[in-house]
DRENLO-990393 format. One record per residue (C-alpha): residue in three letters; x negated, y negated, z negated. Coordinates in pm, whole numbers, plus 50000, padded with zeros to 5 digits. Layout:
<recs>
ALAXYZ;...
</recs>
This chain:
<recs>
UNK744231777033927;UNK744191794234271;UNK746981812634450;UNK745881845634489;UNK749161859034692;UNK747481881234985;UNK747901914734928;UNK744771934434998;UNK743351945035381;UNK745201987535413;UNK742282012335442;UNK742072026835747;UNK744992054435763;UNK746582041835450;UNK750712039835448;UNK751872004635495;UNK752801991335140;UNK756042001335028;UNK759301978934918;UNK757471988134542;UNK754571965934603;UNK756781935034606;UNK759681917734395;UNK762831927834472;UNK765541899334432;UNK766981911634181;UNK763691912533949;UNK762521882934066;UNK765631861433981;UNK765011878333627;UNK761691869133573;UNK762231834933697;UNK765331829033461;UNK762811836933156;UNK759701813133323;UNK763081787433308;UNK764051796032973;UNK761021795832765;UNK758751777932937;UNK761431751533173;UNK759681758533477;UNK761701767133766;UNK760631790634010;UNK762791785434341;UNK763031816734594;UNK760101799934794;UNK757861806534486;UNK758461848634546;UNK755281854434700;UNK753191830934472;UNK754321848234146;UNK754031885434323;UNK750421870634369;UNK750041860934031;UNK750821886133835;UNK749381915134012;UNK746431903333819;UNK748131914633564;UNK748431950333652;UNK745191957233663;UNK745071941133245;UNK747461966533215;UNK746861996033409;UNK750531992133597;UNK750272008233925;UNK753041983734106;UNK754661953034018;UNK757901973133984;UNK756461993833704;UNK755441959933572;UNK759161946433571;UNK760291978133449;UNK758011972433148;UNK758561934233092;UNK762461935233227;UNK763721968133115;UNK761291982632848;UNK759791969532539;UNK757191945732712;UNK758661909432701;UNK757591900332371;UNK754241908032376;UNK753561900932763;UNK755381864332763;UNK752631842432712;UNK750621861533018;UNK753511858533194;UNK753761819033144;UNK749941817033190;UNK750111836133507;UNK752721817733699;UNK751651783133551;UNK749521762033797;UNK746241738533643;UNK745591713833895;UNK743731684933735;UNK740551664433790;UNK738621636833609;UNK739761601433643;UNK742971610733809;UNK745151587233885;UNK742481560633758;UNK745071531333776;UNK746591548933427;UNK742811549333290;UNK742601509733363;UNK746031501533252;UNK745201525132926;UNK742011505432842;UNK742571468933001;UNK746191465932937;UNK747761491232645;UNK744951491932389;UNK744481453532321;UNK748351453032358;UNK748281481432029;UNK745681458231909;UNK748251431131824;UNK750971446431676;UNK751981456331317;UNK750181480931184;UNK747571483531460;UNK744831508831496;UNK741781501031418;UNK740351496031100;UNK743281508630848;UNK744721539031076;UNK743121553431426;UNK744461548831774;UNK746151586131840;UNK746311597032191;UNK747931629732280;UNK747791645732619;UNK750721665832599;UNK750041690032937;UNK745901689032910;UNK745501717533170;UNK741961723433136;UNK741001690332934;UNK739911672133191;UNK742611638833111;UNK742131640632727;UNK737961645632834;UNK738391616533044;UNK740211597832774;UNK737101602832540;UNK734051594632782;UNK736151557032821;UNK736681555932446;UNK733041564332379;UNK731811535032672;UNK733791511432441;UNK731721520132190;UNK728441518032343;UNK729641485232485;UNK729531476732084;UNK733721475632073;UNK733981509431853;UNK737741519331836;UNK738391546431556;UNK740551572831761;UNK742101605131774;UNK742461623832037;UNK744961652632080;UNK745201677432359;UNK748051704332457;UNK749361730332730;UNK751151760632744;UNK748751778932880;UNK746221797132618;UNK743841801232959;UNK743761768233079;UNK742841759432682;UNK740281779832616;UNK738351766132951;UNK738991733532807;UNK737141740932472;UNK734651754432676;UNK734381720432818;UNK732431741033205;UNK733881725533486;UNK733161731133863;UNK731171699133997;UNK733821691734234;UNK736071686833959;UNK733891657733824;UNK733671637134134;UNK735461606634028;UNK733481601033743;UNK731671570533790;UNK727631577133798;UNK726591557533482;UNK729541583533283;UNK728081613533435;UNK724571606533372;UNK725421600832994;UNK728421626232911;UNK727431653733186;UNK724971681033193;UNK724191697033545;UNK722971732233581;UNK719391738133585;UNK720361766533849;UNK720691753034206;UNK722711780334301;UNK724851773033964;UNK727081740034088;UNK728651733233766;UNK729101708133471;UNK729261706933119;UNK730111678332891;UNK728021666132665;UNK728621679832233;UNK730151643232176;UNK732521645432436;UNK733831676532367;UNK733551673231974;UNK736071641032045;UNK739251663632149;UNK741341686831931;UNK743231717332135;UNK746271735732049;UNK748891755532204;UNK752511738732268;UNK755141747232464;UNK757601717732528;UNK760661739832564;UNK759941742332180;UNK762731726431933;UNK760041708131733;UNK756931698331778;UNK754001701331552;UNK752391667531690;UNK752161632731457;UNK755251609331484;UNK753251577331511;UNK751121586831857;UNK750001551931975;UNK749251566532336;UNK750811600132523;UNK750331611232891;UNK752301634133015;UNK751731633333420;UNK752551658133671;UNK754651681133472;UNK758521666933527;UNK758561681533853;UNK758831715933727;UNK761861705733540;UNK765321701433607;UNK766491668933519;UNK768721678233218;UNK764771694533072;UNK763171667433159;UNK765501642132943;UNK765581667332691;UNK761301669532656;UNK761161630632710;UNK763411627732404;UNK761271646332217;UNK758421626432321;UNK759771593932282;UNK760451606431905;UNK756551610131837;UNK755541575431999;UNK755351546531777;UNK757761515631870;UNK755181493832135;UNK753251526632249;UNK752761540432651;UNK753471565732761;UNK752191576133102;UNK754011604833355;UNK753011613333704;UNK752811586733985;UNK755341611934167;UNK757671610333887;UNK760721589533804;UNK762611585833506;UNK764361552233537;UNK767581558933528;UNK767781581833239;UNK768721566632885;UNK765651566332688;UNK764071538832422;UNK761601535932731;UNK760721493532927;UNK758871501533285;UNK755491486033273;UNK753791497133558;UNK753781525633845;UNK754631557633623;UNK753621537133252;UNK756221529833063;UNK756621514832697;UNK758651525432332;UNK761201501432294;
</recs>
């Protein structure tokens, strides 16, 4: 999602914008103590001009002339409730590709699938592998996670699989069940992938993708928000990536979310965070088996 934090050019002989057209401290220490609460998210003062950015898209959804009538709506009227989920959409950032991070992608297929292969109660023929991207952004890791699966079976290696897919943010999901991506967004995928699970524009002037009906048919969306008590996700996940999303929390959240995490992978499944991510020295049922992979004790 782009930044969109300039505030637009004055016309000529128009009064310079007024201490209304930004946060004040006060309303922006608010706002970001509710992004922490309900979403874990923390919003530093060096994130002040981002969110003003943000969410003066939203005034114009609204028909708010400022962003102070905005935080008098959200802050001190009736308006939380039913503007939270904007909110959390607005200030939350989707920055994802295809094949990101490919070392997780070769480790996922070379190294943690023939491992789930050989213990009890494998997947394959009784029970499906179940992989759940837990922060999808716009689907383009679970996507990824399908066009491999579906190579395996065109290599004649079928592996009966689920795959699960969710985020927080209901705008970043409903491009990923859309399943249109920019085609700079697709330029790791390897050339035999795209020629078989992407569709180019016939429009030259149109320089986007779309995945192919399998490939999209393959992942399930939902809404979750990980700040949630419970979540309404499978105990018994074989696989779960959750990458790039610990750095928004604190580290008392990000124990707390891992916990819950842990508590939905299967003893002997991976689970994958963000290369820029630690979380060795926290007390989880977690072995280290590889830059940012780690496996259910």
């Amino acid at each position: 999602m782009m930044i969109d934090a300039d505030v637009p050019p004055l016309a000529d002989g128009a009064a310079p914008p007024s201490s209304r057209d930004g946060l004040s401290h006060r309303d922006f220490s608010r706002l970001a103590a509710i992004i922490e609460t309900h979403a874990g998210i923390r919003m530093p003062p060096t994130k002040r001009t981002m969110v003003e950015g943000r969410l003066r898209r939203r005034l114009r959804r609204l028909d708010l002339p400022d962003l102070n009538a905005y935080c008098r709506h959200v802050l001190d009227g009736d308006g939380l409730e039913s503007e939270l989920v904007d909110l959390i959409d607005a200030v939350t950032t989707n920055k994802t590709d295809f094949f990101r991070e490919i070392d997780h992608f070769r480790y996922l297929m070379g190294t943690a699938i023939p491992a789930l292969s050989r213990l009890p109660h494998h997947p394959g023929r009784d029970r499906p592998l179940k992989i759940w991207s837990a922060a999808c952004s716009t689907g383009a890791e679970p996507y990824t996670v399908a066009m491999l699966l579906l190579e395996q079976e065109r290599a004649g290696m079928p592996i009966r699989h689920e795959i699960i897919a969710t985020d927080i943010c209901t705008e970043a999901l409903a491009a990923a069940r859309l399943g249109v991506y920019p085609a700079e967004m697709a330029r790791m995928v390897p050339e035999p992938f795209a020629s078989r699970y992407l569709m180019r524009s016939r429009d030259p002037d149109d320089p986007t993708v779309r995945l192919v009906p399998r490939v999209r048919q393959s992942v399930r969306f939902g809404r979750l928000n990980v700040m949630e008590p419970a979540y309404p996700v499978p105990t018994d996940m074989d696989v779960i990536f959750f990458r790039n999303i610990l750095i928004y929390f604190d580290k008392t959240t990000q124990k707390k979310v891992l916990e819950k995490l842990c508590g939905h992978l299967r003893p002997g499944g991976c689970l994958f965070v963000g290369h820029s991510e630690t979380i060795t020295n926290m007390d989880l049922p977690l072995k280290q088996a590889g830059s940012a992979i780690f496996i259910r004790s």
